[in-house]
C-alpha positions as protocol buffer text, in pm:
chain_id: "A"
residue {
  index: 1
  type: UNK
  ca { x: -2428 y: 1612 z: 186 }
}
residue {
  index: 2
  type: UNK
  ca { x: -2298 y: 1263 z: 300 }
}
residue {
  index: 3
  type: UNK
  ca { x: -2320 y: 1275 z: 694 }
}
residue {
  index: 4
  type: UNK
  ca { x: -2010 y: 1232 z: 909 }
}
residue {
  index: 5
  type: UNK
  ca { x: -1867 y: 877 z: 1098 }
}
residue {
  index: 6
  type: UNK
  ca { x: -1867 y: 919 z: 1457 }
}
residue {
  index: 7
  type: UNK
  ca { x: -1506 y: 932 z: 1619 }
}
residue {
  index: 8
  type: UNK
  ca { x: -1501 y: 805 z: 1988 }
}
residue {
  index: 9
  type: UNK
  ca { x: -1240 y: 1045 z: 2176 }
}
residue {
  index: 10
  type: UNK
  ca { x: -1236 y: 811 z: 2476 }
}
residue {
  index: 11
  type: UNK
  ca { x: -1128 y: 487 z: 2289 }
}
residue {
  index: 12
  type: UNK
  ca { x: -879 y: 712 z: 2057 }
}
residue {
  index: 13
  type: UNK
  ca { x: -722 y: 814 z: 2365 }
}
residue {
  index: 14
  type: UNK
  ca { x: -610 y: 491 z: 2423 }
}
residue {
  index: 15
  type: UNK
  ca { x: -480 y: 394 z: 2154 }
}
residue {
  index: 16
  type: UNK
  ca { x: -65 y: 260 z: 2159 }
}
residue {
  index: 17
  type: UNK
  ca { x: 180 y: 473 z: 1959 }
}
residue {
  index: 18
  type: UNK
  ca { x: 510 y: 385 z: 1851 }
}
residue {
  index: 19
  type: UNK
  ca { x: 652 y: 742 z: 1973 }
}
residue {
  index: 20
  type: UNK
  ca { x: 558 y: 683 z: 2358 }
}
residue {
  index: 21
  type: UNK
  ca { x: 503 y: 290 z: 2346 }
}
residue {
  index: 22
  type: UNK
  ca { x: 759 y: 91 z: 2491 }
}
residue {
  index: 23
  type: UNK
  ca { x: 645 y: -260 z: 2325 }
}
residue {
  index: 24
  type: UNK
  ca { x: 523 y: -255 z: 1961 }
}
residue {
  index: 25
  type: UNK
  ca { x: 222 y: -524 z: 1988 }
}
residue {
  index: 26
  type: UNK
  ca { x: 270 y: -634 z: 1629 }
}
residue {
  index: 27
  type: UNK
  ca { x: 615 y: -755 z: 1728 }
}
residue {
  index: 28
  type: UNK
  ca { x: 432 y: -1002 z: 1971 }
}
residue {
  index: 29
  type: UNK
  ca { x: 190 y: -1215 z: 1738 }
}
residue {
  index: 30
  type: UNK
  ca { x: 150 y: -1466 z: 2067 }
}
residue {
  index: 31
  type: UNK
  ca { x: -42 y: -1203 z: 2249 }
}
residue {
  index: 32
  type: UNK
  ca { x: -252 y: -1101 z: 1979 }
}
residue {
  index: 33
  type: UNK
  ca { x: -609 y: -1139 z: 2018 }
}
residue {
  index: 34
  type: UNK
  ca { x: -975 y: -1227 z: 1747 }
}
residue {
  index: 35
  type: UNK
  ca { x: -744 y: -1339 z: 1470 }
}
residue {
  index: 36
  type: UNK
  ca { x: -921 y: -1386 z: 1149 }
}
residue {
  index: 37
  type: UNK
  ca { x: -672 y: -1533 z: 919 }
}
residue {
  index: 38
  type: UNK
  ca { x: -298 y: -1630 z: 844 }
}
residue {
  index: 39
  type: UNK
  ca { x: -30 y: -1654 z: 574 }
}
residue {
  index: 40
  type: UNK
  ca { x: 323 y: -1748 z: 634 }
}
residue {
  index: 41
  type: UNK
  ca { x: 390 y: -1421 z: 887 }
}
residue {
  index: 42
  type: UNK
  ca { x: 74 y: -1238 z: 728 }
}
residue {
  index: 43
  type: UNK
  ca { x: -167 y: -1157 z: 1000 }
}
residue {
  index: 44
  type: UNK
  ca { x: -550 y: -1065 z: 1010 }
}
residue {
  index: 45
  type: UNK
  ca { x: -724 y: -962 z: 1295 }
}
residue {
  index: 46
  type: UNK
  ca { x: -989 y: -742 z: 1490 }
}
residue {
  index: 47
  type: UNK
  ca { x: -841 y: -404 z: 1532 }
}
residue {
  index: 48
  type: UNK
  ca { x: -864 y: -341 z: 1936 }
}
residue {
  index: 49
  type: UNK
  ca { x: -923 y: 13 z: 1933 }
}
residue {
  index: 50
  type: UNK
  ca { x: -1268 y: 75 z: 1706 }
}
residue {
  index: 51
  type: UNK
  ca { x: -1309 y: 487 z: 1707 }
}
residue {
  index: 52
  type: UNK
  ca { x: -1544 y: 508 z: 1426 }
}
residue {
  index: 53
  type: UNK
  ca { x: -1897 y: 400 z: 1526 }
}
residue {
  index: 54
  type: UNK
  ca { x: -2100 y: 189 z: 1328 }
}
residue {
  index: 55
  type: UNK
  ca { x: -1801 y: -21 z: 1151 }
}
residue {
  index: 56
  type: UNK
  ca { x: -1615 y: -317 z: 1126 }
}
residue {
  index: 57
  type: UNK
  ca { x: -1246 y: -243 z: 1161 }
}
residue {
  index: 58
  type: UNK
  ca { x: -968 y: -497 z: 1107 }
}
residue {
  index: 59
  type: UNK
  ca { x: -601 y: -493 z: 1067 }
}
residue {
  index: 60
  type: UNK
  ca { x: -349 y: -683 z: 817 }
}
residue {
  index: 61
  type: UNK
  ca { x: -29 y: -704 z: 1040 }
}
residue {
  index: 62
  type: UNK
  ca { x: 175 y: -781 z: 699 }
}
residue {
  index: 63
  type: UNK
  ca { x: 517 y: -897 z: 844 }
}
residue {
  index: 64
  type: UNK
  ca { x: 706 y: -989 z: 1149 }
}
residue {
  index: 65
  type: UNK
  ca { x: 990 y: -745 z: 1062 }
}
residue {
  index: 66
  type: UNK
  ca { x: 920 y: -469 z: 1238 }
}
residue {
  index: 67
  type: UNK
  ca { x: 1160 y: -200 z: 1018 }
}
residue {
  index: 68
  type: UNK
  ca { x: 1050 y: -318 z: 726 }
}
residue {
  index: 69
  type: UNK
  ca { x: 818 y: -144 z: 441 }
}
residue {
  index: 70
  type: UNK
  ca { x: 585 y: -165 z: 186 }
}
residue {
  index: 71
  type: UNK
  ca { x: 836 y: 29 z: -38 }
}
residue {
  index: 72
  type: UNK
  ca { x: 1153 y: -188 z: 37 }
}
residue {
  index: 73
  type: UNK
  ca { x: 954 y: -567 z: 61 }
}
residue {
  index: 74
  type: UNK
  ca { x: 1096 y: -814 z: -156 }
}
residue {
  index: 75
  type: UNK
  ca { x: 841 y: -908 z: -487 }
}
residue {
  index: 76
  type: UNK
  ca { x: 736 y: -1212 z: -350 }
}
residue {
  index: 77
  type: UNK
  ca { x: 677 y: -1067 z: 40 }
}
residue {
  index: 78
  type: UNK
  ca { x: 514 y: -783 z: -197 }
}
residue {
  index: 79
  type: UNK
  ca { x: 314 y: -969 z: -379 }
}
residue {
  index: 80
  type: UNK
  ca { x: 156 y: -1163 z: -116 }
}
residue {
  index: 81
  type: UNK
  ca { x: 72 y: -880 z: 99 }
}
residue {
  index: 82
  type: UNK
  ca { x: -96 y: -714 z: -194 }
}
residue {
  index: 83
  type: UNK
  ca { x: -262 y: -1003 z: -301 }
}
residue {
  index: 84
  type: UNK
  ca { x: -387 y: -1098 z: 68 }
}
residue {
  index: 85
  type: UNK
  ca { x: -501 y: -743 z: 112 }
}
residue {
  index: 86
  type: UNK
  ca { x: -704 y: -753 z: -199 }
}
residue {
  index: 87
  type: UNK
  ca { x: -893 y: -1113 z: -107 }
}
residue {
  index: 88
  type: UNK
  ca { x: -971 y: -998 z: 250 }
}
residue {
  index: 89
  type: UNK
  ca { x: -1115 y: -655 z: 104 }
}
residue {
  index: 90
  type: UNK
  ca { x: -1335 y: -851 z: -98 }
}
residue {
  index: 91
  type: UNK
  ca { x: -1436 y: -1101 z: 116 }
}
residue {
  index: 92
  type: UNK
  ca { x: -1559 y: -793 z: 364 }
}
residue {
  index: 93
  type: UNK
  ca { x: -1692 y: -633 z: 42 }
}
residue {
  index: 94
  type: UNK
  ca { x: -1962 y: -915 z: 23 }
}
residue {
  index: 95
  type: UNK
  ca { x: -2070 y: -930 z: 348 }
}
residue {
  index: 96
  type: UNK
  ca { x: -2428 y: -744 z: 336 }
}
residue {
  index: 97
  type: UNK
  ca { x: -2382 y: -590 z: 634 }
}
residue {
  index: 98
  type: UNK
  ca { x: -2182 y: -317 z: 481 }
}
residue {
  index: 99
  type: UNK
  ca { x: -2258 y: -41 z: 270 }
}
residue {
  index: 100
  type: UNK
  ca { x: -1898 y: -21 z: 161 }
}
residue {
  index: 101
  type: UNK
  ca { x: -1608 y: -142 z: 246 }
}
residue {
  index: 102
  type: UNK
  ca { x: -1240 y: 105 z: 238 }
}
residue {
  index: 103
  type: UNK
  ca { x: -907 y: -68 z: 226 }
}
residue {
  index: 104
  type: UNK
  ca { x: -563 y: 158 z: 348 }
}
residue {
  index: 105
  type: UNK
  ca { x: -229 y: 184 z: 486 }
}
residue {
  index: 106
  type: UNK
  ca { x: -19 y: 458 z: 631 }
}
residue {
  index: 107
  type: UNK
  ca { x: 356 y: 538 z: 607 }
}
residue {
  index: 108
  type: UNK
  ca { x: 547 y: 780 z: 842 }
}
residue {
  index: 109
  type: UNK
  ca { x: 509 y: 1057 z: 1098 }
}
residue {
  index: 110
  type: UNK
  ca { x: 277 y: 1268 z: 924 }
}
residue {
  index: 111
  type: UNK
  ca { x: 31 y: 940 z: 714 }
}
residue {
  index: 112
  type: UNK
  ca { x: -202 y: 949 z: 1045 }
}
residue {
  index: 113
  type: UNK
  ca { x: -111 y: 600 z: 1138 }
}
residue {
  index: 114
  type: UNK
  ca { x: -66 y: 508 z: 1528 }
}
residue {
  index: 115
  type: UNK
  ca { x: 209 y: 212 z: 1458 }
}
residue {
  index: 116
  type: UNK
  ca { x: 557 y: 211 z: 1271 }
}
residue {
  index: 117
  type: UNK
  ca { x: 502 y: -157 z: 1246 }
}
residue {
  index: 118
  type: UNK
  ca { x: 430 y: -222 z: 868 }
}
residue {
  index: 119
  type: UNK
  ca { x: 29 y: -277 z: 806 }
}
residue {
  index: 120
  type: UNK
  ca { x: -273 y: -193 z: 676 }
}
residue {
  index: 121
  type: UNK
  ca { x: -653 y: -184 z: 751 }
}
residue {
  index: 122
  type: UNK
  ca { x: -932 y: -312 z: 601 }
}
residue {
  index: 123
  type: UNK
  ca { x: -1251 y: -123 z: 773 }
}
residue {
  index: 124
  type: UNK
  ca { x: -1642 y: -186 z: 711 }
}
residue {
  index: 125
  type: UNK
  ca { x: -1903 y: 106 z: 718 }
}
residue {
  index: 126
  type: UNK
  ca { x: -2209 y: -37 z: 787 }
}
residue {
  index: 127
  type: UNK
  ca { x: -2396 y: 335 z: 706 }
}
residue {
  index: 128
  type: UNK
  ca { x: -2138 y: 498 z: 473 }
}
residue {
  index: 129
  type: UNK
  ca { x: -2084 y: 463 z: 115 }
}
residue {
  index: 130
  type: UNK
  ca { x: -1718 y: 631 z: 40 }
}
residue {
  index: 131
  type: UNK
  ca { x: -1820 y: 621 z: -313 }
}
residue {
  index: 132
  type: UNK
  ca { x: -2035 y: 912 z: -294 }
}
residue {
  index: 133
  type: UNK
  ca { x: -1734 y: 1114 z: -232 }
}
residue {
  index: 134
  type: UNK
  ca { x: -1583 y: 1001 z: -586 }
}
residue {
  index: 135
  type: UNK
  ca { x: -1590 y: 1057 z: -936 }
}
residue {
  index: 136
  type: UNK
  ca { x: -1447 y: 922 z: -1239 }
}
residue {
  index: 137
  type: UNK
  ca { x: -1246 y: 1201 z: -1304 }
}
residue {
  index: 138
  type: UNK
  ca { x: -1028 y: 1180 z: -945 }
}
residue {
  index: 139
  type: UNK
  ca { x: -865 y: 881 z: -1136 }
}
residue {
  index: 140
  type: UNK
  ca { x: -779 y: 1058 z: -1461 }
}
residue {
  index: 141
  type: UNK
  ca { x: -420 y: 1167 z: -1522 }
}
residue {
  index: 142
  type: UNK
  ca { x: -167 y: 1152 z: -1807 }
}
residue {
  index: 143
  type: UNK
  ca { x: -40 y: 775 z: -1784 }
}
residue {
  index: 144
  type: UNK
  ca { x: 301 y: 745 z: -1675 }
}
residue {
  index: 145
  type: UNK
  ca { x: 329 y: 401 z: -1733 }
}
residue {
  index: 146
  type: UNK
  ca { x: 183 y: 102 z: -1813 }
}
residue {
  index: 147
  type: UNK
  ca { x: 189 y: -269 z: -1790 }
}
residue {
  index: 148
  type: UNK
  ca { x: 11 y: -604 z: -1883 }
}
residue {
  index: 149
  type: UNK
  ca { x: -180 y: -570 z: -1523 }
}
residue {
  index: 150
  type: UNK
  ca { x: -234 y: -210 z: -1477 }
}
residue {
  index: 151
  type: UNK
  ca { x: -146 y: 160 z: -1597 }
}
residue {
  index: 152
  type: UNK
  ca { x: -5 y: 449 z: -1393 }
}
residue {
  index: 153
  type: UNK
  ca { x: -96 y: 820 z: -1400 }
}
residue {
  index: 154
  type: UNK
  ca { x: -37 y: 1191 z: -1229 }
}
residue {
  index: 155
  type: UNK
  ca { x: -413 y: 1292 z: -1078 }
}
residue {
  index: 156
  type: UNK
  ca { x: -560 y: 1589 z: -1315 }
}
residue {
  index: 157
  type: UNK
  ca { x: -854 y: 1599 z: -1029 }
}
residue {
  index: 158
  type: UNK
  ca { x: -759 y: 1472 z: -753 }
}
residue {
  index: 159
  type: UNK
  ca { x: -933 y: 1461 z: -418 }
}
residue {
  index: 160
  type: UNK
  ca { x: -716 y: 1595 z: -185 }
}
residue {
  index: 161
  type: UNK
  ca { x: -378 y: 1735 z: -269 }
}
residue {
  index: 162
  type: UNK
  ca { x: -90 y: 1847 z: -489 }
}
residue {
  index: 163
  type: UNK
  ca { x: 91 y: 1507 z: -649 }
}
residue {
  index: 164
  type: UNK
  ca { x: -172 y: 1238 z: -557 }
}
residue {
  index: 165
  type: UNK
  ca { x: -32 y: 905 z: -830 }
}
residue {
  index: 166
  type: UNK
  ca { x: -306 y: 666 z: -959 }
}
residue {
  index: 167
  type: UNK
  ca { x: -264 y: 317 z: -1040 }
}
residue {
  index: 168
  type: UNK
  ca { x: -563 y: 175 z: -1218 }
}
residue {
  index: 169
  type: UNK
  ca { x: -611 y: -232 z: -1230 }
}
residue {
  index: 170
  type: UNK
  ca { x: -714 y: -369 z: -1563 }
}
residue {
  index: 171
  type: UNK
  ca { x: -989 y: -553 z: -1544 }
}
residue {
  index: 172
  type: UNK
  ca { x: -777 y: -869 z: -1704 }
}
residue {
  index: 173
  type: UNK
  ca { x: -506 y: -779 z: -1488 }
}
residue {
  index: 174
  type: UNK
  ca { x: -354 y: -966 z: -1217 }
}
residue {
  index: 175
  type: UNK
  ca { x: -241 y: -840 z: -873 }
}
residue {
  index: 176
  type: UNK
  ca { x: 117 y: -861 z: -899 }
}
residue {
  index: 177
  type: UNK
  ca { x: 219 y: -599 z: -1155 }
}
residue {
  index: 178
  type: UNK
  ca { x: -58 y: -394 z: -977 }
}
residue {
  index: 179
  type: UNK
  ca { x: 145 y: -411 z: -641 }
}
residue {
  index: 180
  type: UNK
  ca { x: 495 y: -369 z: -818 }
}
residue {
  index: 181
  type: UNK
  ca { x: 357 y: 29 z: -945 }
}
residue {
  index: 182
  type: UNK
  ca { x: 216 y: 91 z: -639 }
}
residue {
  index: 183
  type: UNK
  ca { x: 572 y: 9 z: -463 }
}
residue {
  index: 184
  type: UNK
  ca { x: 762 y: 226 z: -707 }
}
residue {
  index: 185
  type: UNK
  ca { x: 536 y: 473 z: -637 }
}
residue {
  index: 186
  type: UNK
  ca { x: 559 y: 461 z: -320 }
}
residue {
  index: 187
  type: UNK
  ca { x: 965 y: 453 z: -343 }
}
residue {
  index: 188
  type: UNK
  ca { x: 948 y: 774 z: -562 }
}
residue {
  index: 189
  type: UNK
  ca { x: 766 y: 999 z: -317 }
}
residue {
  index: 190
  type: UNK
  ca { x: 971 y: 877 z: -28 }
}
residue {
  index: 191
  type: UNK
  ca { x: 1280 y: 964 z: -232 }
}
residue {
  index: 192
  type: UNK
  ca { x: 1237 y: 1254 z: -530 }
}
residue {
  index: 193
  type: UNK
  ca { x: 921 y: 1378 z: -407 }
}
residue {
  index: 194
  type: UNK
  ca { x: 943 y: 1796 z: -521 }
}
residue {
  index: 195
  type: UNK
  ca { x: 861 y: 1846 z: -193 }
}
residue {
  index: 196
  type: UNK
  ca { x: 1055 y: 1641 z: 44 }
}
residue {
  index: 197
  type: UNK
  ca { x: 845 y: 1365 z: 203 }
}
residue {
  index: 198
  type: UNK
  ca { x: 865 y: 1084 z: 489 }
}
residue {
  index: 199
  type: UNK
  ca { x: 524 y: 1002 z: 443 }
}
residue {
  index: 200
  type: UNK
  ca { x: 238 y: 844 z: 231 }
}
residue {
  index: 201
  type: UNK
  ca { x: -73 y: 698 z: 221 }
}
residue {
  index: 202
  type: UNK
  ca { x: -243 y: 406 z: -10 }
}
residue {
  index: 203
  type: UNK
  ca { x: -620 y: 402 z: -49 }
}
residue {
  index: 204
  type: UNK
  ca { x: -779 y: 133 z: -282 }
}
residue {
  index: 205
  type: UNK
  ca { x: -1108 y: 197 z: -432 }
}
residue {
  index: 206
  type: UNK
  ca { x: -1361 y: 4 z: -595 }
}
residue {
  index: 207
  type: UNK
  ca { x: -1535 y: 202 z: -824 }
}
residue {
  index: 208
  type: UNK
  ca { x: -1782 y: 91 z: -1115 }
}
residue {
  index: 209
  type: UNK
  ca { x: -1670 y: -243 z: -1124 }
}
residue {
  index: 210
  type: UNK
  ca { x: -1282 y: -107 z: -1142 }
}
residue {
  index: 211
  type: UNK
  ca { x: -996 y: -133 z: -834 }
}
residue {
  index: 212
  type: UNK
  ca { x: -843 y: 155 z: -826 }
}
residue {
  index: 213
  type: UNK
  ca { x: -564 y: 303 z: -585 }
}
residue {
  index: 214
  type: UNK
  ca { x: -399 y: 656 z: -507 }
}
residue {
  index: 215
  type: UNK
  ca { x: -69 y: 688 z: -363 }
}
residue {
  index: 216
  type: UNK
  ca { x: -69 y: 1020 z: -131 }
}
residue {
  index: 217
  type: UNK
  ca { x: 226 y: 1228 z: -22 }
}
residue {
  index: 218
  type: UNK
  ca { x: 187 y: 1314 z: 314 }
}
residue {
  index: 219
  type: UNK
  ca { x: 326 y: 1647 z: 395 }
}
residue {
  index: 220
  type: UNK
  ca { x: 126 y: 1998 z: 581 }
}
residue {
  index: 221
  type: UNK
  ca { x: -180 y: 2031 z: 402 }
}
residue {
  index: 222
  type: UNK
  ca { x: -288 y: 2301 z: 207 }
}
residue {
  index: 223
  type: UNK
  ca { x: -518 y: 2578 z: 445 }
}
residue {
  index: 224
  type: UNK
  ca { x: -740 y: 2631 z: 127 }
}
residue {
  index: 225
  type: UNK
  ca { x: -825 y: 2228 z: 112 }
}
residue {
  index: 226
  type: UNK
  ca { x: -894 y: 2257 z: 493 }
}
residue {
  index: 227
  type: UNK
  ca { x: -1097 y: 2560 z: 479 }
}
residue {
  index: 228
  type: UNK
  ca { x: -1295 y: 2544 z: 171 }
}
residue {
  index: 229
  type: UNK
  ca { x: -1199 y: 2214 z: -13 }
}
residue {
  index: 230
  type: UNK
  ca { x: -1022 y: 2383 z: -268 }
}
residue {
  index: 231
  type: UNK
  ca { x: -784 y: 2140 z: -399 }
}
residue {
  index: 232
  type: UNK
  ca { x: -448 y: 2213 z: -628 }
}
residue {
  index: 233
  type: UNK
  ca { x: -232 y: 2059 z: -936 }
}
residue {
  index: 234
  type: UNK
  ca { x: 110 y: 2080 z: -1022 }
}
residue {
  index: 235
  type: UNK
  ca { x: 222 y: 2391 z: -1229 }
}
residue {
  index: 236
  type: UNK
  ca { x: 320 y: 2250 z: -1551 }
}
residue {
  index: 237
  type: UNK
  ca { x: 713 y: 2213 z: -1505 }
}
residue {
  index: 238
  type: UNK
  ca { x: 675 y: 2013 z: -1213 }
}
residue {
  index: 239
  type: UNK
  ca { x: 414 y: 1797 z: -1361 }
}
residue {
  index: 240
  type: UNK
  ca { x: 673 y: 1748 z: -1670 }
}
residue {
  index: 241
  type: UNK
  ca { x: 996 y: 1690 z: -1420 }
}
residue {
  index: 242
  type: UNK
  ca { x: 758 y: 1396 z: -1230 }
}
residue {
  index: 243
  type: UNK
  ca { x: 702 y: 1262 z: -1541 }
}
residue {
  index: 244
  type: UNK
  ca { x: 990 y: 1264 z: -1625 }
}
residue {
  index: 245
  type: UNK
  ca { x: 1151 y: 1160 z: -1334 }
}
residue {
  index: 246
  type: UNK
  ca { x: 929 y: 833 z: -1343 }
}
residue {
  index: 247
  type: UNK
  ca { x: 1008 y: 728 z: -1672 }
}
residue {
  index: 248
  type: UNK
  ca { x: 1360 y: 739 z: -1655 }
}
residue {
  index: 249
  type: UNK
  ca { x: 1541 y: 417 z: -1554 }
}
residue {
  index: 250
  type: UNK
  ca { x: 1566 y: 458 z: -1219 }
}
residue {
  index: 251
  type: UNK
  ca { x: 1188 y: 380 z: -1166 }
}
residue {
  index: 252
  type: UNK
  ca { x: 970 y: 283 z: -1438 }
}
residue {
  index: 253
  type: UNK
  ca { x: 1242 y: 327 z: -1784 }
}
């Protein structure tokens, strides 16, 4: 059994949120604080509120536009952020301080993110190797689609929940046609999702020498997940109308 990551209550507690703030702190880059890096409006820095003992956690603040989103950026805003994301993940990867090294962002009310502002977090676990939670499999899946970068697919196992979307990174494959699936992924489950959804997550993996990533829709979870780790599929007709759906040529046709 891998042992839990310590969550400190106190410092949680203080944490900003965009429903009760009245100032989002992204939106004020002059009073930000232990930058690490910056591109154009791309910003890298300390996160200020570190709940989970024994890491490193860090925050891409990916644009000044506050109502902007991963799933409506312009390619080449896209592809930077992606790309920028990726290098800073791997430049935290190699630091031998870290067992491993997770790399997310959260959409929406229900993602468990704090701020609307668009960004993501790049986090360093000094005692915790996320890996041991995987396998091979969770990244299986009838491929959707697939391009000179990277190939698409519909989880057969995944590791959470009902309509988890893969995108797997060729290991020739560059970063841009990586982030474009990812973003019409993300577009589909915020707009023909079976069941209707406001929210998603994105969780990159590195796993056996492969980058992986999962696009989650974010709705109530599933009691038997919660209880006993019991996770579901699609029934067959739904499986076939996503399919579907994302090979027509409003997405990937």
């Amino acid at each position: 059994m891998t042992n839990p990551i310590t969550f400190n209550i106190s410092i949680g507690s203080e944490k900003p949120h965009s429903g009760t703030q009245k100032i989002c702190p992204f939106c004020h880059p002059e009073d930000l604080t232990h930058i690490l890096d910056r591109k154009d409006d791309i910003i890298w820095l300390m996160n200020k509120y570190p709940v989970f003992e024994k890491t490193v956690p860090t925050v891409i603040v990916e644009t000044a536009d506050h109502d902007s989103e991963l799933s409506t950026y312009a390619p080449e805003k896209l592809h930077e952020v992606i790309a920028f994301g990726l290098a800073k993940w791997k430049e935290m990867e190699s630091d031998k301080r870290f067992r491993s090294v997770i790399y997310f962002r959260n959409f929406g009310p229900t993602s468990g993110g704090s701020q609307r502002h668009p960004h993501s977090q790049i986090i360093g676990l000094m005692d915790y190797d996320y890996r041991d939670n995987l396998q091979g499999e969770n990244f299986l899946g009838e491929v959707i689609y697939e391009n000179d970068d990277c190939y698409a697919s519909l989880a057969e196992y995944p590791l959470s929940g009902v309509g988890e979307l893969n995108v797997t990174l060729k290991k020739e494959g560059g970063s841009d046609g990586f982030a474009d699936t990812i973003q019409t992924l993300a577009r589909y489950v915020l707009s023909d999702f079976p069941i209707r959804c406001s929210s998603y997550n994105i969780f990159f993996y590195h796993l056996k020498n492969q980058i992986h990533a999962k696009i989650f829709p974010r709705f109530t979870a599933s009691p038997l997940y919660m209880g006993y780790r019991i996770t579901n599929v699609m029934d067959e007709t739904s499986k076939k109308r996503i399919i579907e759906t994302l090979r027509s040529e409003k997405y990937f046709g």
